[in-house]
C-alpha positions as CSV (number, residue, x, y, z in Angstrom):
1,X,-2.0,-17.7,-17.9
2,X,-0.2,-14.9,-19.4
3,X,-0.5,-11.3,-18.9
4,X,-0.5,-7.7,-20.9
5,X,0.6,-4.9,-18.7
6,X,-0.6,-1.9,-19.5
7,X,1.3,1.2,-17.6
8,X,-0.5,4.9,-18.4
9,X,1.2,8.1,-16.7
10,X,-0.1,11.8,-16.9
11,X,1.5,13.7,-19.5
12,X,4.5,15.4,-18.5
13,X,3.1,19.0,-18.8
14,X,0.2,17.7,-16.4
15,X,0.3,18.8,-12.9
16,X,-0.1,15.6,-10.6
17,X,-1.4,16.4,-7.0
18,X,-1.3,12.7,-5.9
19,X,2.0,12.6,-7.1
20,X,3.4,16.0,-5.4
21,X,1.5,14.8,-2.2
22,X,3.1,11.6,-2.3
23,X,6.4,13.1,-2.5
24,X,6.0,15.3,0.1
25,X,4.5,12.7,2.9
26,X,8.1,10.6,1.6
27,X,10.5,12.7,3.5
28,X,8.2,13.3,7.0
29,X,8.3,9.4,7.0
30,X,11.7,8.7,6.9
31,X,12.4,8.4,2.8
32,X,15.1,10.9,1.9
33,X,16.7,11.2,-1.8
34,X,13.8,11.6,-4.0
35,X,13.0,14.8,-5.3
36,X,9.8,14.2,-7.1
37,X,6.8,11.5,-7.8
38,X,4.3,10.6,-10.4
39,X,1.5,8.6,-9.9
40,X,-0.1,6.4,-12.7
41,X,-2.1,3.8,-13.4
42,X,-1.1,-0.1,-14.4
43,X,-3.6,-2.4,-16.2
44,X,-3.3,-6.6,-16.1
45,X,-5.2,-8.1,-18.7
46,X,-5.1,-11.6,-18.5
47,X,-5.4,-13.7,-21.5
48,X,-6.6,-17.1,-21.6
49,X,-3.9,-19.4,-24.5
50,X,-0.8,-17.7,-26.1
51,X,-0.8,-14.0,-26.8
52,X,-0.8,-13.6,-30.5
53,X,0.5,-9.9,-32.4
54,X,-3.5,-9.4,-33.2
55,X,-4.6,-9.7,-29.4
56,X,-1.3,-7.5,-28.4
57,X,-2.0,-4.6,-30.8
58,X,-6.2,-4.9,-29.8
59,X,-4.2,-4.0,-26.1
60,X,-2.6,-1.5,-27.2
61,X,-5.8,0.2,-29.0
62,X,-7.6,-0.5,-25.7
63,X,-5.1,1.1,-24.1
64,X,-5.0,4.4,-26.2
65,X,-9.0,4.5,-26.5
66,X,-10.4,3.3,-23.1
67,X,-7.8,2.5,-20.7
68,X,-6.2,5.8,-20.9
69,X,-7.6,9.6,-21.6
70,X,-5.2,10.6,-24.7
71,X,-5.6,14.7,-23.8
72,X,-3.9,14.2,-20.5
73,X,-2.2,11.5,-20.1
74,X,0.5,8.9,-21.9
75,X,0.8,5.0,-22.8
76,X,4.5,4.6,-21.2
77,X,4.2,0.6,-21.7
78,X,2.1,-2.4,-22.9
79,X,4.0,-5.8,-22.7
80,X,3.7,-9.3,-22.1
81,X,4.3,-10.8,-18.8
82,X,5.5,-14.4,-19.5
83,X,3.6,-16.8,-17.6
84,X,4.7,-17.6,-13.8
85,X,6.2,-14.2,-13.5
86,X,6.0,-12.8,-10.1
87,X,5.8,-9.0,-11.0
88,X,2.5,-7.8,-10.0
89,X,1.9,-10.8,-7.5
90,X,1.0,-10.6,-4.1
């Protein structure tokens, strides 16, 4: 079955404390080169038959109204995963 992802991010101009914690456990464990993180948040919404340009824009208004809070933080990405694609799997 096929897949919308939906990736939301804080808003630039938002502090992130996961994010700064995150990059500051990275270089105590070993990861050196990366000079800052941001944590967000990735939706799958599975759809059952083919994703039609109605059912991808009702993502996208799901993603601006309910899946995301608009004040603080941003819709970076909502796309179609084709079907058998591994990203996401585990």
């Amino acid at each position: 079955m096929p897949r919308i992802v939906v990736d939301v991010m804080p808003k630039p101009e938002i502090l992130d404390p996961q994010g700064k914690a995150i990059a500051g456990a990275l270089p105590r464990l070993g990861f050196t080169g990366f000079s800052g993180v941001r944590q967000g948040k990735r939706f799958e919404l599975t759809v059952d038959g083919e994703v039609t340009e109605e059912l991808l824009e009702q993502a996208r208004t799901a993603a601006a109204t309910l899946l995301s809070n608009p004040v603080i933080e941003d819709v970076t990405r909502v796309e179609v995963l084709p079907e058998g694609s591994a990203e996401g799997e585990q």
